[in-house]
Backbone as a chain_set.jsonl record, in Angstrom:
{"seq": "XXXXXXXXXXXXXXXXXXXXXXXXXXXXXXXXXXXXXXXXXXXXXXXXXXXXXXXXXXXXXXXXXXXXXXXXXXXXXXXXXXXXXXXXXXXXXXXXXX", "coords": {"N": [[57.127, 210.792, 94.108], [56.338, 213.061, 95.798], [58.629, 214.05, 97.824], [61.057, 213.559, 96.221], [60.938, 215.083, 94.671], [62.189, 218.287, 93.313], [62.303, 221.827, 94.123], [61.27, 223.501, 92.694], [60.142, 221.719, 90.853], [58.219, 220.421, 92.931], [56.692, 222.638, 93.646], [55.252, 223.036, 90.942], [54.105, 220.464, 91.446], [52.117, 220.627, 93.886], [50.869, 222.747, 92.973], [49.047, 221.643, 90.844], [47.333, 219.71, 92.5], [46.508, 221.454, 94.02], [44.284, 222.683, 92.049], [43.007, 220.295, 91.635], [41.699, 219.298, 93.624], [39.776, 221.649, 94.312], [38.553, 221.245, 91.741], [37.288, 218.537, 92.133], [37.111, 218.051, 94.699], [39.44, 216.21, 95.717], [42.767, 214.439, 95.621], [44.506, 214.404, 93.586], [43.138, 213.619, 91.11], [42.245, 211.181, 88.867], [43.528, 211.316, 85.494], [44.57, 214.034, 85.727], [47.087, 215.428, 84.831], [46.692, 215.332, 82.24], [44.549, 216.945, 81.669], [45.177, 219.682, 82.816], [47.364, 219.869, 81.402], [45.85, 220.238, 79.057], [44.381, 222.42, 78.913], [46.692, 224.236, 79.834], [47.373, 224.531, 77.089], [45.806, 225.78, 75.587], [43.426, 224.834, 75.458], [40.286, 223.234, 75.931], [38.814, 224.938, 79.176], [37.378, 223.744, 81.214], [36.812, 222.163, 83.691], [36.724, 219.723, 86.076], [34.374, 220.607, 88.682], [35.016, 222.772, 88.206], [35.415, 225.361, 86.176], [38.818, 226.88, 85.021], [40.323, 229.694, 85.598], [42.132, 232.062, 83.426], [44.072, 232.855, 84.72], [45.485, 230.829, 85.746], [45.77, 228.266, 83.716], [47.895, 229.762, 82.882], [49.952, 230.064, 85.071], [50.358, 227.65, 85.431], [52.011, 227.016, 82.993], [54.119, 229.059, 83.467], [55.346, 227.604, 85.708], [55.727, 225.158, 84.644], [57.772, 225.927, 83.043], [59.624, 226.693, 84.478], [60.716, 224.082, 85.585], [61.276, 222.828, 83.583], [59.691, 220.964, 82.87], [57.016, 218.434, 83.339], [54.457, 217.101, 85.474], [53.675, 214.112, 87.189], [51.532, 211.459, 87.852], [51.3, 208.375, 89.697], [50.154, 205.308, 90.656], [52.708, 203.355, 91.634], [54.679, 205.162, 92.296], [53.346, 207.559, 93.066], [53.385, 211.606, 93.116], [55.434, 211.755, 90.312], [58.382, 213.679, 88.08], [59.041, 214.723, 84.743], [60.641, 214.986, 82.167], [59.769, 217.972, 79.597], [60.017, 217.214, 76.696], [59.791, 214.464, 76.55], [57.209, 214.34, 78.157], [55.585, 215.912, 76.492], [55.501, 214.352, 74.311], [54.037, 211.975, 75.638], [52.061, 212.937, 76.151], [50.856, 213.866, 73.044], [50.704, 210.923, 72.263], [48.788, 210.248, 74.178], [46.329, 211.635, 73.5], [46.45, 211.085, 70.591], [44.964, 208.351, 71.265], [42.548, 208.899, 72.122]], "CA": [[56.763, 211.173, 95.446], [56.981, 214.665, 96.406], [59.974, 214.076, 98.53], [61.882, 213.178, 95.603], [60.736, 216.679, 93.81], [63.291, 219.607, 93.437], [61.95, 222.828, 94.317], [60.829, 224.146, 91.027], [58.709, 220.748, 90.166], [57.303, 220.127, 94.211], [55.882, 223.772, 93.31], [54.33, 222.445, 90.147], [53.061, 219.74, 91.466], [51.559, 221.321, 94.515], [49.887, 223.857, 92.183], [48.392, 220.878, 90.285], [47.173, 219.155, 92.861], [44.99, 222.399, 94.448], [43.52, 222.709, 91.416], [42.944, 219.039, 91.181], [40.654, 219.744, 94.951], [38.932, 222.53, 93.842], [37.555, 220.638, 90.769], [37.192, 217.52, 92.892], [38.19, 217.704, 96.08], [40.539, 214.792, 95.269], [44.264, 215.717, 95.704], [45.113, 214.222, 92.726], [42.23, 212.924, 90.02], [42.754, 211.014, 87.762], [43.945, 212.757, 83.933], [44.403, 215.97, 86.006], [48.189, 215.894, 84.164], [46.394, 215.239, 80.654], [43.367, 218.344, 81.51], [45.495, 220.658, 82.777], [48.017, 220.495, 80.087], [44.95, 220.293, 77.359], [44.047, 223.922, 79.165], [47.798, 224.718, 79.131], [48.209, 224.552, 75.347], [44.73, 226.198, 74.806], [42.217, 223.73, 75.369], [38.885, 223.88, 77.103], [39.552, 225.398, 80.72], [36.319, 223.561, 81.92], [37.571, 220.912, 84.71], [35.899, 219.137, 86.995], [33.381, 221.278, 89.341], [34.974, 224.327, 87.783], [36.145, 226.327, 84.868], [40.472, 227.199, 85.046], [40.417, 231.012, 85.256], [42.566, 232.86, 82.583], [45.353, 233.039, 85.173], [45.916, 229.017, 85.887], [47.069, 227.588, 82.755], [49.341, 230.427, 83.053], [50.733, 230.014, 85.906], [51.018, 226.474, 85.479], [52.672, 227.131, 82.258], [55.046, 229.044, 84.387], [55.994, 226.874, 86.965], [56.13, 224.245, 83.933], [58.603, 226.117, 82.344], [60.575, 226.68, 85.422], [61.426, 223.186, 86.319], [61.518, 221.952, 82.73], [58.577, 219.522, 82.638], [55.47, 218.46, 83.466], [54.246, 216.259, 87.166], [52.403, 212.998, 86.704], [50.708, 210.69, 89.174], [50.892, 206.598, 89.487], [50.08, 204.002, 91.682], [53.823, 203.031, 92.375], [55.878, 206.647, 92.347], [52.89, 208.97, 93.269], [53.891, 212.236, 91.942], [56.872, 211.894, 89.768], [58.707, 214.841, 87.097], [58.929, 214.052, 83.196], [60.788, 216.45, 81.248], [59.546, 218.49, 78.871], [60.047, 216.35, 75.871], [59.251, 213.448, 77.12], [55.911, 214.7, 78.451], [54.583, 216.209, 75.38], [55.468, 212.842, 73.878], [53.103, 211.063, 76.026], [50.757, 213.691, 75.755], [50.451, 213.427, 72.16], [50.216, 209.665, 72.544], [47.411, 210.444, 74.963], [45.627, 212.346, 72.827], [45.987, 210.194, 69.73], [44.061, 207.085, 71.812], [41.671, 208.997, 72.278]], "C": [[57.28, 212.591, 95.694], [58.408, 214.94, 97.377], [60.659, 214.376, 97.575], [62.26, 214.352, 94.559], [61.907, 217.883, 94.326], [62.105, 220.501, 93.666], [60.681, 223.149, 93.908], [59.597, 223.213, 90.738], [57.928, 220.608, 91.614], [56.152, 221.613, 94.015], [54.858, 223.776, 92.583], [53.442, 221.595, 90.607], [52.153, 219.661, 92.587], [50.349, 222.101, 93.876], [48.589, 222.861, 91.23], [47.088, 220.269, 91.147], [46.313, 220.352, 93.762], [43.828, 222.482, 93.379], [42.567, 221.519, 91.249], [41.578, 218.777, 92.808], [39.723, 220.704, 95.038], [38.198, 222.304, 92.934], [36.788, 219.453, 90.986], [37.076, 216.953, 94.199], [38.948, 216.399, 96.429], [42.436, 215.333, 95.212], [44.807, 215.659, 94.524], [43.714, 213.232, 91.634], [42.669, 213.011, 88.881], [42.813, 211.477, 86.453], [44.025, 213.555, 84.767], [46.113, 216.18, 85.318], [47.737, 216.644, 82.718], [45.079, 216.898, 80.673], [43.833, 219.223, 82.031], [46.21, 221.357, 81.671], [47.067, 220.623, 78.565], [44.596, 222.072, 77.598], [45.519, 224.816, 79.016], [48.226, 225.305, 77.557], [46.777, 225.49, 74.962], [43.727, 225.739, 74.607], [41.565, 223.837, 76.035], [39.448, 224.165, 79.132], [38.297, 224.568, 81.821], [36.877, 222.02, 82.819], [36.784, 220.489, 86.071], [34.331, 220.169, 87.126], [33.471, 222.709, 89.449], [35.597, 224.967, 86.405], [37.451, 226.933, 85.293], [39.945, 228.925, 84.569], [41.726, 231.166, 84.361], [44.279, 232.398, 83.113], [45.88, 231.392, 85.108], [46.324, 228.264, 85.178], [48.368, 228.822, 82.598], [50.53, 230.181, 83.584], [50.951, 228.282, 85.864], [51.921, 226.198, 84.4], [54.162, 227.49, 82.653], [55.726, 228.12, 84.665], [56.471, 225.602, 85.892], [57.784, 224.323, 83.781], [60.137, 226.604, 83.217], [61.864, 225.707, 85.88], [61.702, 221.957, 85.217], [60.864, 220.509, 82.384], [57.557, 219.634, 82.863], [55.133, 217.322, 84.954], [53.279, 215.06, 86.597], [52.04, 212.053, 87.764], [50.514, 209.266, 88.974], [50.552, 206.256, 90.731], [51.448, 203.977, 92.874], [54.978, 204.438, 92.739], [54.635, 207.65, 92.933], [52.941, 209.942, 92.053], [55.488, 212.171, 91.5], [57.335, 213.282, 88.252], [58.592, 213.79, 85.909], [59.526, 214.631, 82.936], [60.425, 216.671, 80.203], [59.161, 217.475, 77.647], [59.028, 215.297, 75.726], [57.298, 213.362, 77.578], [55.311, 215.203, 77.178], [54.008, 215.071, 74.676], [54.218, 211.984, 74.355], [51.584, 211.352, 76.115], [50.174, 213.195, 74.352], [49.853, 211.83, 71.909], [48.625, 209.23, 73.301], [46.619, 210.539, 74.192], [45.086, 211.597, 70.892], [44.933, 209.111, 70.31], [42.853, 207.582, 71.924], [40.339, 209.28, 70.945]], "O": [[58.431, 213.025, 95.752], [59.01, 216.008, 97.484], [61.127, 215.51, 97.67], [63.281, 214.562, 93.905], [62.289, 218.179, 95.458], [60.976, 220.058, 93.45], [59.553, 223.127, 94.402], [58.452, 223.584, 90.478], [56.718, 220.705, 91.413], [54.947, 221.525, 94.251], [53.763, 224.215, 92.937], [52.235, 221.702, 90.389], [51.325, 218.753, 92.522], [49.168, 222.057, 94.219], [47.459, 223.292, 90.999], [45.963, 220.297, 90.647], [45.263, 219.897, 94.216], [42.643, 222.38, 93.696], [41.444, 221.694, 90.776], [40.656, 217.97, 92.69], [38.826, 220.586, 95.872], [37.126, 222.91, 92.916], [35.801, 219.198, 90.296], [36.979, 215.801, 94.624], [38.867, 215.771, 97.485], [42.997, 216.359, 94.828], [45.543, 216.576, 94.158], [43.703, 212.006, 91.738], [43.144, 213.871, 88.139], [41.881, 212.253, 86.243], [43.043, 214.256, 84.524], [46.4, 217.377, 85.33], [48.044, 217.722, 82.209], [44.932, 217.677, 79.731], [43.02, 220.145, 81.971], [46.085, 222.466, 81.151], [47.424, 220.958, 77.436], [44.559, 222.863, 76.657], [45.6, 225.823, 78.313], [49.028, 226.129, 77.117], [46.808, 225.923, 73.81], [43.012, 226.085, 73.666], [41.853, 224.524, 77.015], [40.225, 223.605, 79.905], [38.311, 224.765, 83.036], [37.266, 220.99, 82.269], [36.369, 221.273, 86.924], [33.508, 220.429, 86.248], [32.827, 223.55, 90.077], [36.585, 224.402, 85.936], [37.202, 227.749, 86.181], [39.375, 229.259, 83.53], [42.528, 230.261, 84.587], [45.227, 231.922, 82.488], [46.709, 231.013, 84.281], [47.182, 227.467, 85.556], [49.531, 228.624, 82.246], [51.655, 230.084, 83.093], [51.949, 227.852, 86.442], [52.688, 225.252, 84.578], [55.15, 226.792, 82.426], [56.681, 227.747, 83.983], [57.514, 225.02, 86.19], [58.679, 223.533, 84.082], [61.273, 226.79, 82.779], [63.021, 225.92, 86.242], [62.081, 220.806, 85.431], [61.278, 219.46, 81.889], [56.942, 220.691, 82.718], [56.174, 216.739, 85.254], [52.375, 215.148, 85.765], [52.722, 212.268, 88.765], [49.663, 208.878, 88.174], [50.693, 206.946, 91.741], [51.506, 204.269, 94.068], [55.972, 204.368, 93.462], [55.1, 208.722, 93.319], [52.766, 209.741, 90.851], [56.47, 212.463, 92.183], [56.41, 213.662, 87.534], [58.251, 212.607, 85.928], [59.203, 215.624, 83.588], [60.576, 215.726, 79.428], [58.041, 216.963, 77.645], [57.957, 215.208, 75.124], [56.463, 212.5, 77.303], [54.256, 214.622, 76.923], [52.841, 214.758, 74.44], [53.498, 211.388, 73.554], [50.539, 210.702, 76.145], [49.27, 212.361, 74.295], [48.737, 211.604, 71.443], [47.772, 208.368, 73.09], [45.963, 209.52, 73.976], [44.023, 211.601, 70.272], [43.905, 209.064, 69.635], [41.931, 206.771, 71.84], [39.158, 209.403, 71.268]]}, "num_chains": 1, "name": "protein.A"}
């Protein structure tokens, strides 16, 4: 839950979550952790109802690397942090299933 967010990650996951309305207008759609960070690392920038300009995995790279993680979205927590680690981890996991 964004309450529960420090600074650094409520920033992140703010920043996520415009993008995540601009491709959707949804505040939070679903995978938008797993398709931003696939555009993060270098992966297609094409997202929803728009294409991630140049700057946006940047800056979400940024703000990643600010607060030492990555933002993710459930049912029971909302948005909650991950760190770093941990998040790639589940990334990769992601990404294998598929």
């Amino acid at each position: 839950m964004l309450a529960d967010l420090s600074l650094e990650q409520r920033a992140l996951a703010e920043y996520m979550s415009e993008l995540s309305e601009k491709a959707y207008h949804a505040g939070w759609e679903s995978g938008l952790e797993y398709a931003l960070w696939h555009a993060v690392i270098g992966g297609s920038s094409a997202y929803g109802q728009t294409d991630l300009t140049r700057e946006q995995p940047e800056t979400l790279k940024k703000l990643s690397d600010r607060c030492g993680g990555w933002i993710i979205s459930d049912d029971a927590n909302e948005e909650r942090f991950i760190p770093a680690d941990e998040w790639k981890t589940r990334y990769e996991m992601y990404r294998a299933q598929r």
